[in-house]
PAKOL-467997 format. One record per residue: residue number from 1; residue in three letters; x, y, z of N, C-alpha, C, O in turn. Coordinates in Angstrom, 1 decimal. Example, Ala and Ser with C-alpha at 12.3 -4.5 7.8 and 13.67 -1.06 7.14 Angstrom:
BEGIN
SITE  nr rest   n_c1   n_c2   n_c3  ca_c1  ca_c2  ca_c3   c_c1   c_c2   c_c3   o_c1   o_c2   o_c3
SITE   1  ALA   13.2   -5.7    7.8   12.3   -4.5    7.8   13.2   -3.3    7.8   14.2   -3.3    8.5
SITE   2  SER   12.8   -2.2    7.1   13.7   -1.1    7.1   12.9    0.0    7.9   13.4    1.1    8.0
END
This chain:
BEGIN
SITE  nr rest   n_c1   n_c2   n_c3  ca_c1  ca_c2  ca_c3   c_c1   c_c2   c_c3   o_c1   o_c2   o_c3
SITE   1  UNK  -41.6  183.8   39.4  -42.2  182.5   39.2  -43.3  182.3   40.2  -43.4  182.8   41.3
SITE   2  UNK  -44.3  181.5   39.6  -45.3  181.8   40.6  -45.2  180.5   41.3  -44.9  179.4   40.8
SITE   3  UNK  -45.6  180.7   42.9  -44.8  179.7   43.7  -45.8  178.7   43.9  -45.6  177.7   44.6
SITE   4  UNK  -47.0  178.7   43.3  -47.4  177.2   43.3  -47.8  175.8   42.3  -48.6  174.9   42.3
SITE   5  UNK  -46.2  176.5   41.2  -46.1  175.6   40.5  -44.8  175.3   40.6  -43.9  175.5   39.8
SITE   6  UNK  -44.5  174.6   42.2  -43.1  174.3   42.8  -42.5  172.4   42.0  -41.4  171.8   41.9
SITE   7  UNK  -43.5  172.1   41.7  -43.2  170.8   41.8  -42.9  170.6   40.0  -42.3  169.7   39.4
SITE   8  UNK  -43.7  172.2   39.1  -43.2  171.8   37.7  -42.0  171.3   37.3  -40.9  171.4   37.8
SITE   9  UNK  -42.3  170.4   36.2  -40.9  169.4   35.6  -40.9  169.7   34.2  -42.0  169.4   33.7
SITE  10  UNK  -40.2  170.2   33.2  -39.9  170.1   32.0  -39.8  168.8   31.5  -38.9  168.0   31.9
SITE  11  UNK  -40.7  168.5   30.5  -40.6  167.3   29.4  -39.5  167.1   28.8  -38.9  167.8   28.0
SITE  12  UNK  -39.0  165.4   29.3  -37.7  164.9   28.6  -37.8  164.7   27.0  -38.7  163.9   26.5
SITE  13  UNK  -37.1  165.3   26.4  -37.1  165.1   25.2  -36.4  164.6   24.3  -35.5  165.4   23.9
SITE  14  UNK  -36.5  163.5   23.8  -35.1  163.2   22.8  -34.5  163.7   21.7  -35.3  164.0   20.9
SITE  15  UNK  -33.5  163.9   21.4  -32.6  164.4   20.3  -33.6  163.7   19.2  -34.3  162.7   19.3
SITE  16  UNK  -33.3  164.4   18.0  -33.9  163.7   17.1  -32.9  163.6   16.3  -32.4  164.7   16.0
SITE  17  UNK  -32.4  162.7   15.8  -31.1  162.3   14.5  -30.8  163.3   13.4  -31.8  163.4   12.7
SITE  18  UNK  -30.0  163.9   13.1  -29.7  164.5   12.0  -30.3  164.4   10.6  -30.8  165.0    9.7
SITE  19  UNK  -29.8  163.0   11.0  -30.1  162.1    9.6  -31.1  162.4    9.1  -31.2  163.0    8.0
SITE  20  UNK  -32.3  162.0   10.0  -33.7  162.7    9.8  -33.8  163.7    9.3  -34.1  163.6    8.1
SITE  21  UNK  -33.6  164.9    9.8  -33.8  166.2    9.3  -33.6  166.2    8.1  -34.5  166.6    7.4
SITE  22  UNK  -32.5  165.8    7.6  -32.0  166.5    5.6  -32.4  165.4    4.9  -32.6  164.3    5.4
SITE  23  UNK  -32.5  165.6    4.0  -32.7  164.5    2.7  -31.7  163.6    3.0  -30.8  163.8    3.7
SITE  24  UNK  -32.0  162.3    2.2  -31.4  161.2    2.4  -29.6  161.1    1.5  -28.7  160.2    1.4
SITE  25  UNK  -29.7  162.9    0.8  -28.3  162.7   -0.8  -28.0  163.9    0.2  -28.1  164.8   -0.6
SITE  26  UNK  -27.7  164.4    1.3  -27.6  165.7    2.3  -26.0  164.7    2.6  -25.8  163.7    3.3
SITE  27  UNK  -24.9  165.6    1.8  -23.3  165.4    2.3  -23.1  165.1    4.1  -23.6  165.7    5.1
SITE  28  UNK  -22.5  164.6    4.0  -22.5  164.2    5.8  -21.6  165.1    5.9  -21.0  164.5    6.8
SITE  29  UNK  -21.1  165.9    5.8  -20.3  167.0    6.3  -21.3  167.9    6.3  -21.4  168.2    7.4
SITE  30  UNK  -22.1  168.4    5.5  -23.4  169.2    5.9  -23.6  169.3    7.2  -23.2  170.1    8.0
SITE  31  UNK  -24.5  167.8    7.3  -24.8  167.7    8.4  -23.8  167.8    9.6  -24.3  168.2   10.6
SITE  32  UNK  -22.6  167.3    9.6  -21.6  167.9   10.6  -21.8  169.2   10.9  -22.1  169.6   12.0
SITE  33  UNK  -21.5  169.7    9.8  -21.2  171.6    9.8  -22.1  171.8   11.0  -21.8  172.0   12.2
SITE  34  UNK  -23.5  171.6   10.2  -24.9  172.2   11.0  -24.9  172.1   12.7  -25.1  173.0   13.5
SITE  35  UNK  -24.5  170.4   12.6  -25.1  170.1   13.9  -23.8  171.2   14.7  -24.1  172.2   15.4
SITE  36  UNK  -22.5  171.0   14.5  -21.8  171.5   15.3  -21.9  173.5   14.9  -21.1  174.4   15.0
SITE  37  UNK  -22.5  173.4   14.7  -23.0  175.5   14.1  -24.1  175.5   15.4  -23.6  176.2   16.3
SITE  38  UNK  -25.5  174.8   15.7  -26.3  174.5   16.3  -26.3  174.0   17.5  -27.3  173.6   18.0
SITE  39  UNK  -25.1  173.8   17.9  -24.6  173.3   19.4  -25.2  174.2   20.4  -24.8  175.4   20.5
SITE  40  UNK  -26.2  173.7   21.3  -27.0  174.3   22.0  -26.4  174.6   23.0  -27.0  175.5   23.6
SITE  41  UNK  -25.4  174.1   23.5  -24.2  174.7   24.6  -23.2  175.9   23.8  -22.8  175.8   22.6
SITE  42  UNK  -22.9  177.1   24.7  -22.4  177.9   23.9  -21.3  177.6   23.4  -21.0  177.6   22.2
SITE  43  UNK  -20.3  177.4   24.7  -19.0  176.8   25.2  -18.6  175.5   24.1  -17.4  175.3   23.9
SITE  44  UNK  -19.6  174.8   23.5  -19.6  173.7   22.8  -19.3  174.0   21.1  -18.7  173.2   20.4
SITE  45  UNK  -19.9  175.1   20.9  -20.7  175.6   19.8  -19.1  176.1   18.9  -18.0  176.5   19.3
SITE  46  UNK  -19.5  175.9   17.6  -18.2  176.7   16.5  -17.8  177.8   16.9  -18.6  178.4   17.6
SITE  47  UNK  -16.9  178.5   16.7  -16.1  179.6   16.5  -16.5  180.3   15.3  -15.3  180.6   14.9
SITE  48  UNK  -17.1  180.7   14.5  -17.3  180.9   12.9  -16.0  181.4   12.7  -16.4  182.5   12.8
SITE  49  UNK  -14.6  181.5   12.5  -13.6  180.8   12.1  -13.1  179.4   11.5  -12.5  179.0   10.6
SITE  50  UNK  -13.9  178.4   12.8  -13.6  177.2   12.9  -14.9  176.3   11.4  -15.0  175.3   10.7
SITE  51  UNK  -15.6  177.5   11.7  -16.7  176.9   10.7  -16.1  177.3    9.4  -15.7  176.4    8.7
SITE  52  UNK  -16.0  178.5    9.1  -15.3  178.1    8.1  -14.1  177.4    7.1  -13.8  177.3    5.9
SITE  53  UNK  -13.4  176.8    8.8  -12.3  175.9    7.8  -12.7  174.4    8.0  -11.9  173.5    8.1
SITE  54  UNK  -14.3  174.4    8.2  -14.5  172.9    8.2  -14.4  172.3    6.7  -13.9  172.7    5.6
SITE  55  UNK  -14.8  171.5    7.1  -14.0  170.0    6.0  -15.4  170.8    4.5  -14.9  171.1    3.4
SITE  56  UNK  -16.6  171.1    4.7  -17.2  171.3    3.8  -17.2  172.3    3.0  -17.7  172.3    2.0
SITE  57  UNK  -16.4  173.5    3.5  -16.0  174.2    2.6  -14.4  173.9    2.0  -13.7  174.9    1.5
SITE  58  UNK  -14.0  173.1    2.0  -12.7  172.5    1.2  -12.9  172.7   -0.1  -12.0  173.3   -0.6
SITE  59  UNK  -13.9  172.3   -0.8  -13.9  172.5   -2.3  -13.7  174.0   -2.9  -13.1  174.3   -4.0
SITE  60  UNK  -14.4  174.8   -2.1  -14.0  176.6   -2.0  -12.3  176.1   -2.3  -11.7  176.3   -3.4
SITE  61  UNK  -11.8  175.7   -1.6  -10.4  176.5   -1.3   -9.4  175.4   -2.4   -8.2  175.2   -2.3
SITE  62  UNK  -10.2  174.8   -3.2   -9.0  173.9   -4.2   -8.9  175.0   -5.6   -9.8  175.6   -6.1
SITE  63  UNK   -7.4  174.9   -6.1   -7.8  176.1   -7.0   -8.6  175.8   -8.2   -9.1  174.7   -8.4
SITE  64  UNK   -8.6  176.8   -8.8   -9.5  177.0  -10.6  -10.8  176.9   -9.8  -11.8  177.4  -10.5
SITE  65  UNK  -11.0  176.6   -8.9  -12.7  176.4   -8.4  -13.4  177.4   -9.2  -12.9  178.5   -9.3
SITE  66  UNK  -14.5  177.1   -9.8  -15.5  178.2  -10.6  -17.1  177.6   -9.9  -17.5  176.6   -9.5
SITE  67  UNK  -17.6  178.9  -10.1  -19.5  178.9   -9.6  -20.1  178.1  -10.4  -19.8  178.1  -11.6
SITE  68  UNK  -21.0  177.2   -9.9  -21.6  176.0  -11.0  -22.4  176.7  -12.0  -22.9  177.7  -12.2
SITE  69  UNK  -22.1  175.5  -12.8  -23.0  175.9  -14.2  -24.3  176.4  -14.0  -24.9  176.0  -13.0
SITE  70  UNK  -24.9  177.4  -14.9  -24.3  177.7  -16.6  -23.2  178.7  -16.0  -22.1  178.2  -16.3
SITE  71  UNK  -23.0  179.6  -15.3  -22.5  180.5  -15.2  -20.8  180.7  -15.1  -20.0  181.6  -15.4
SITE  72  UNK  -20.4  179.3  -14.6  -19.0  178.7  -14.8  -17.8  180.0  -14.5  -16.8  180.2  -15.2
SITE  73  UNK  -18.3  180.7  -13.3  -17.1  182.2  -13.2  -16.3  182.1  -12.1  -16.4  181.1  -11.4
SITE  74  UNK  -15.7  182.8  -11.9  -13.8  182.7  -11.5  -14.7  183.2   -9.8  -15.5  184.1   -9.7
SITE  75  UNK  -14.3  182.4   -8.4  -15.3  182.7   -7.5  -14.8  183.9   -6.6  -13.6  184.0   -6.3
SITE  76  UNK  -15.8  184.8   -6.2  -15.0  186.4   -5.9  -14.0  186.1   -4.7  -14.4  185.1   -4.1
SITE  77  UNK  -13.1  186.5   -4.3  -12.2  187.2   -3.3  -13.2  186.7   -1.9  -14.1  187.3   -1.4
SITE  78  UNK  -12.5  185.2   -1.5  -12.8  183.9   -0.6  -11.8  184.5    0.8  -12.2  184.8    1.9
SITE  79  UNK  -11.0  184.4    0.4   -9.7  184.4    1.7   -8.7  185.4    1.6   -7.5  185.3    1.6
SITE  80  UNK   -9.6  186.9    1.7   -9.0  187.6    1.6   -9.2  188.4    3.9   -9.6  189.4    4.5
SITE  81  UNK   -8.8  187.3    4.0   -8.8  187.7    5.7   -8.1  188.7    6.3   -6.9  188.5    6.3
SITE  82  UNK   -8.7  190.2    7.2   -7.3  190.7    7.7   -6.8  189.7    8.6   -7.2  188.6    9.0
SITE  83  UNK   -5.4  190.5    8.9   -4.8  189.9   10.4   -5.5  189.7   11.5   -5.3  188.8   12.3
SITE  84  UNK   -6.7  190.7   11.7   -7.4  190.6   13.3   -8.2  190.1   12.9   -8.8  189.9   13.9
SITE  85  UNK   -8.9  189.4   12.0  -10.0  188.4   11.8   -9.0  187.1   12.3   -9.5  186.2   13.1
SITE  86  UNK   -7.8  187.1   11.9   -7.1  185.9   11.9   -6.1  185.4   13.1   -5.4  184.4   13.1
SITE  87  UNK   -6.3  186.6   14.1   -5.9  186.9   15.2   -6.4  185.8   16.4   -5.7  185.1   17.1
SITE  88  UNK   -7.7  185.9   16.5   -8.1  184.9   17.5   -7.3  183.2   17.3   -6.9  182.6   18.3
SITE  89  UNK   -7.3  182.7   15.9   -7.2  181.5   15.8   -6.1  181.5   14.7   -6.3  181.4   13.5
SITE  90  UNK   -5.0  181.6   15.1   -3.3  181.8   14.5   -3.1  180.0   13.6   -2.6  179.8   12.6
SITE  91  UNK   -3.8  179.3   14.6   -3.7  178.0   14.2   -4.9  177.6   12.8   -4.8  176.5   12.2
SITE  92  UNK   -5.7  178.5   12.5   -6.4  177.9   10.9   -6.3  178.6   10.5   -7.4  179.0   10.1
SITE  93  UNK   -5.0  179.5   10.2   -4.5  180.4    8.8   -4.2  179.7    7.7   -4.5  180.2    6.5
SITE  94  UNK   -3.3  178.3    8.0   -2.9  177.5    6.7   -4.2  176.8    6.3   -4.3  176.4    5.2
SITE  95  UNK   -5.3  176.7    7.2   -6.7  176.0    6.8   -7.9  176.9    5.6   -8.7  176.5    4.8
SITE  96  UNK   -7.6  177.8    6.1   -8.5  179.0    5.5   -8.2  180.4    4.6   -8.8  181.3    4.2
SITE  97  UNK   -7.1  180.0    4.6   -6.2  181.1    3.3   -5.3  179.4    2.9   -5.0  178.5    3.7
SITE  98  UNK   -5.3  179.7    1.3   -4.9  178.2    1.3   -3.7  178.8    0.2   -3.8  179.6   -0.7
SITE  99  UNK   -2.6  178.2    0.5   -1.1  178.2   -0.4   -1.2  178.7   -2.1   -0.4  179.5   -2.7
SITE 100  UNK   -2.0  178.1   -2.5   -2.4  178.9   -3.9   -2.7  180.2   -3.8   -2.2  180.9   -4.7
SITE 101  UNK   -3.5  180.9   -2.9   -3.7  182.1   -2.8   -2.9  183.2   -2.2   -2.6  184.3   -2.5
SITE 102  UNK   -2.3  182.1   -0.9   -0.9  183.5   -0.7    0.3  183.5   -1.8    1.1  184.5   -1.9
SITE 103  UNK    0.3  182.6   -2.4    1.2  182.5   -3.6    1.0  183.6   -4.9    1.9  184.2   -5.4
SITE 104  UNK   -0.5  183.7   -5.3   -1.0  184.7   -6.1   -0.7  185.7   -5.7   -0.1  186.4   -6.5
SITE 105  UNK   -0.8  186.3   -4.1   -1.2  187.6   -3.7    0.3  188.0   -3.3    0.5  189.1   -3.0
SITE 106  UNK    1.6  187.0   -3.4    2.7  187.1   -3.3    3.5  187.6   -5.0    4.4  188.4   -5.1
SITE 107  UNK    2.9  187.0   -5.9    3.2  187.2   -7.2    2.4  188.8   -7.6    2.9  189.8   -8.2
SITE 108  UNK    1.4  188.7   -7.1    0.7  190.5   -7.3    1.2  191.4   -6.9    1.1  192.5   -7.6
SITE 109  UNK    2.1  191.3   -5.3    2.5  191.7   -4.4    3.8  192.7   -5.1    4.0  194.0   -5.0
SITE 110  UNK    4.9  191.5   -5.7    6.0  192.0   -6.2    5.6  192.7   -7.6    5.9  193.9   -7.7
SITE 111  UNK    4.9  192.2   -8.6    4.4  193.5  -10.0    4.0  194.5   -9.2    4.7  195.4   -9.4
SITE 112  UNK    3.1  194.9   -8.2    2.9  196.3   -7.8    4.0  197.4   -7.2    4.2  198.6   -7.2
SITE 113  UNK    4.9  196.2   -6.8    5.9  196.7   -6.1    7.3  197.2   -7.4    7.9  198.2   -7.4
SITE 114  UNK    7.4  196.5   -8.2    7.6  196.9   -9.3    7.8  197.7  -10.1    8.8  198.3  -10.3
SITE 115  UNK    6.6  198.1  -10.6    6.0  199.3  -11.0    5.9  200.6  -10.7    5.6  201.6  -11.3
SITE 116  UNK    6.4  200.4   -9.1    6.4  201.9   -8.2    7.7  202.1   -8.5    8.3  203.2   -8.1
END
């Protein structure tokens, strides 16, 4: 640092509102997601676990969910988590693998087993 710019001060700057940034039809969970994805403190900042079982991806995890029109198709293999993905945060397994799906993969589970 060069020492005779001892007295430099960095410019206070205000936050600028979320709100601002996105369009005015921008889901307020969006903007949740974001700001808390973008948390400029690390320590503060999501877990990308935690991001994914925010409230805005909920509609992913309700069943029959299909990809929007025209295309209207069955959406690929969402919550297929290993164990050590799901290891750090034991507590949003029921958030992020959702009861319809371990239910499927319980019914798949026993036909394979079946069959052998």
């Amino acid at each position: 640092m060069n020492q005779s710019y001892t007295e430099f001060r960095f410019p206070q700057i205000r936050p600028h509102p979320w709100k601002k940034v996105f369009r005015a039809q921008t889901p307020e969970d969006a903007i949740d997601l974001t700001r808390k994805l973008l948390e400029y403190t690390p320590k503060s900042r999501l877990h990308p676990l935690e991001a994914l079982s925010h409230e805005f991806f909920n509609e992913l995890r309700v069943e029959g969910t299909q990809t929007p029109s025209p295309s209207n198709r069955e959406l690929p293999p969402l919550f297929n988590f290993s164990d050590q993905e799901l290891r750090d945060k034991p507590h949003l397994r029921s958030v992020l693998v959702p009861q319809h799906y371990c239910n499927n993969i319980s019914k798949w589970a026993l036909k394979v087993n079946k069959q052998e």
